[in-house]
C-alpha positions as CSV (number, residue, x, y, z in Angstrom):
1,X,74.0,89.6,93.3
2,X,75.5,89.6,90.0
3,X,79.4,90.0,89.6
4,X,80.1,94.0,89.1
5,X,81.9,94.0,85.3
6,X,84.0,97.4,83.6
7,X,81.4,99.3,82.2
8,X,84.0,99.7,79.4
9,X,85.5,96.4,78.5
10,X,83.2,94.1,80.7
11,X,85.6,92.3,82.6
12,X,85.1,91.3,86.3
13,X,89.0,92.4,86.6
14,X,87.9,94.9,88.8
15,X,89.7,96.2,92.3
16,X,87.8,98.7,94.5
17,X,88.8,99.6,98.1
18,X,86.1,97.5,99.0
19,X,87.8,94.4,98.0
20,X,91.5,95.2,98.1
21,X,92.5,94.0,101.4
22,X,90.6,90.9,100.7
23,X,92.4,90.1,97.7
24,X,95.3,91.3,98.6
25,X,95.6,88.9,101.8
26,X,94.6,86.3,99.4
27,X,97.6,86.7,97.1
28,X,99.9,87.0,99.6
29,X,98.9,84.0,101.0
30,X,99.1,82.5,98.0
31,X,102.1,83.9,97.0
32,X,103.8,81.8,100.5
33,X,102.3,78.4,99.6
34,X,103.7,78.0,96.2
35,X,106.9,79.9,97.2
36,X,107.2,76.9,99.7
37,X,105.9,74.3,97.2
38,X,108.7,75.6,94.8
39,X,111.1,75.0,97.2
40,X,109.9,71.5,98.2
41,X,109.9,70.5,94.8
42,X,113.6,71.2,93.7
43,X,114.4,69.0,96.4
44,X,112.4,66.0,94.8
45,X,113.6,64.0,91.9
46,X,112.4,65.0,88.3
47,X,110.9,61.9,87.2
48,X,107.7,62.1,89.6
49,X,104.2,61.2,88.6
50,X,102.4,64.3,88.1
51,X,99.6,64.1,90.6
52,X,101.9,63.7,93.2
53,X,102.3,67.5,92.7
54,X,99.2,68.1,94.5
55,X,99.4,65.6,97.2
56,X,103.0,68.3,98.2
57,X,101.0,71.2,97.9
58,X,98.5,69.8,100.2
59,X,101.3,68.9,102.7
60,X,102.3,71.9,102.6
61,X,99.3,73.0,104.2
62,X,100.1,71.7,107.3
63,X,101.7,74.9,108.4
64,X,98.6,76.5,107.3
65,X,98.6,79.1,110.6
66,X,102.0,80.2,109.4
67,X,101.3,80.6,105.6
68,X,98.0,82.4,106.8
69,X,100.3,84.9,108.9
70,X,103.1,85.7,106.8
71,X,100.4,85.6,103.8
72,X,98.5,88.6,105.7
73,X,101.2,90.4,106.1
74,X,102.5,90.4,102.4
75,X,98.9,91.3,101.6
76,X,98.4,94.4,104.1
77,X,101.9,95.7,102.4
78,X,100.7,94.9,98.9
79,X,97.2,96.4,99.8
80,X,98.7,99.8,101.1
81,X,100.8,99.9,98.0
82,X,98.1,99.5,95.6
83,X,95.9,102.2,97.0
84,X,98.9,104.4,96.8
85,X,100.3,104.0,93.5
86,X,97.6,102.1,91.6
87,X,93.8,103.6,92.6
88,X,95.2,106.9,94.4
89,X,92.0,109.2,94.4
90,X,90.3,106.3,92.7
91,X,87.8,103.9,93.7
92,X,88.2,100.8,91.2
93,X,90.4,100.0,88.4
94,X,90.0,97.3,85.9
95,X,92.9,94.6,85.8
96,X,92.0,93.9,81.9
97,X,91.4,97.7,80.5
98,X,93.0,99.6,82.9
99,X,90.1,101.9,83.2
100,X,89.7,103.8,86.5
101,X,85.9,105.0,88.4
102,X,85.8,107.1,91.2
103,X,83.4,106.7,93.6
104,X,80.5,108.1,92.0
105,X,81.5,105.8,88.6
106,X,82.4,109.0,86.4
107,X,85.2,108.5,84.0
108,X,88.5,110.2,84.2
């Protein structure tokens, strides 16, 4: 199945409600593994090799049942808050254009 793309600017930015909570869980989680990694790497000296970078991040996934939780739960808040303020009666909005569909794809 090809990737759905703006019908304006032909970007696969797009959000629907379909894939919000998905994304929005992923971010979250994301957003708690590098907040972590940030944290882990003021505490290292400056003058280290830069593949080690990865090998920290990769540590970090150790607590990968906590990052997953705390992750989900930043994502179901940022989820509710984008289908309030961001796609409201809408049903997809593109991240490049900012062009929003409703369901039945007609332009407003």
């Amino acid at each position: 199945m090809p990737t759905p793309t703006c019908c304006i600017c032909q970007s696969a930015t797009l959000i629907n409600r379909q894939n919000l909570h998905t994304l929005a869980a992923l971010a979250g989680t994301l957003d708690v593994l590098l907040r972590q990694y940030s944290v882990r790497q003021r505490e290292q000296p400056p003058d280290r090799t830069p593949w080690m970078h990865l090998g920290d991040l990769l540590g970090a996934l150790k607590d990968a049942r906590a990052i997953q939780l705390e992750g989900l739960a930043q994502g179901v808040t940022l989820a509710a808050n984008v289908e309030r303020n961001w796609l409201g009666e809408f049903e997809s909005l593109c991240l490049s254009c900012g062009f929003m569909l409703m369901e039945d794809d007609t332009p407003r």
